[in-house]
C-alpha positions in Angstrom: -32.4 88.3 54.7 -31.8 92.0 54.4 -34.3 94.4 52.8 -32.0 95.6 50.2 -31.7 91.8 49.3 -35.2 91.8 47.9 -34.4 95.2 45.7 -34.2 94.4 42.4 -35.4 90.5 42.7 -37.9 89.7 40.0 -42.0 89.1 40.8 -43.2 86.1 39.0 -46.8 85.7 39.0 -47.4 82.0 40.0 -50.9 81.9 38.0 -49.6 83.0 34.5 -46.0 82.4 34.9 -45.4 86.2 33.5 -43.1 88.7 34.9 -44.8 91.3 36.9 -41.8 93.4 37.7 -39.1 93.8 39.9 -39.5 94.8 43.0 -38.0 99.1 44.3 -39.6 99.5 47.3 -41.2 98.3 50.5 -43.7 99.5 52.7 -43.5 98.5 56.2 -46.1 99.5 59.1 -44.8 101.1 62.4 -44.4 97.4 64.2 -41.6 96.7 61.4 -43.2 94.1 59.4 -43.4 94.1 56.0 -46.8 95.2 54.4 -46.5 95.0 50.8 -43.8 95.3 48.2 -43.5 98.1 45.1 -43.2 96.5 42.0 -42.0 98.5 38.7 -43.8 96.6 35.7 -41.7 98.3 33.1 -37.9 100.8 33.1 -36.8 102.3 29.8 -34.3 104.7 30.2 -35.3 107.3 32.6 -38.7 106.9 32.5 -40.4 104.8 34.8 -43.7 102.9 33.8 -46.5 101.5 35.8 -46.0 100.9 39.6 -48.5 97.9 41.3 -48.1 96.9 44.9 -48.0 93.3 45.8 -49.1 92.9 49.0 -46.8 90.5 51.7 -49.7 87.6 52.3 -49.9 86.7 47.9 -46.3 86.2 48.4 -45.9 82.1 47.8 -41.7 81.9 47.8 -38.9 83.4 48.2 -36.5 82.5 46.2 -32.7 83.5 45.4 -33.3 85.3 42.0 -37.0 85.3 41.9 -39.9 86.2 44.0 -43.0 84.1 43.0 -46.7 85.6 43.8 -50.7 84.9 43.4 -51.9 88.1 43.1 -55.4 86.8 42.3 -55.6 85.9 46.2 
């Protein structure tokens, strides 16, 4: 999987079943692993709403149009 394959994927909290965001960034520590992911709750127009990081271990699956996540872990 590339990194730019996880841009724009959708973050489904597992716990709720809500949309969190999608996903416009990714940190990554100096070994090259991912650390956590940028998620942008909300886009209207050009202005860009809240911004929460999701952090790689409350990732549960990977899927092909979704990312699912328990971010109360």
């Amino acid at each position: 999987m590339l990194l730019s394959d996880l841009q724009g994927k959708d973050v489904i909290d597992v716990i709720t079943g809500g949309k969190i965001g999608t996903i416009i960034d990714v940190l990554i520590t100096k070994d090259g692993k991912i650390e956590e992911l940028s998620v942008q709750k909300r886009r209207f127009l050009f202005f860009n709403s809240n911004v929460t990081s999701v952090k790689w271990m409350q990732i549960d699956k990977i899927g092909k149009d979704v990312i699912l996540v328990n971010v109360s872990s």
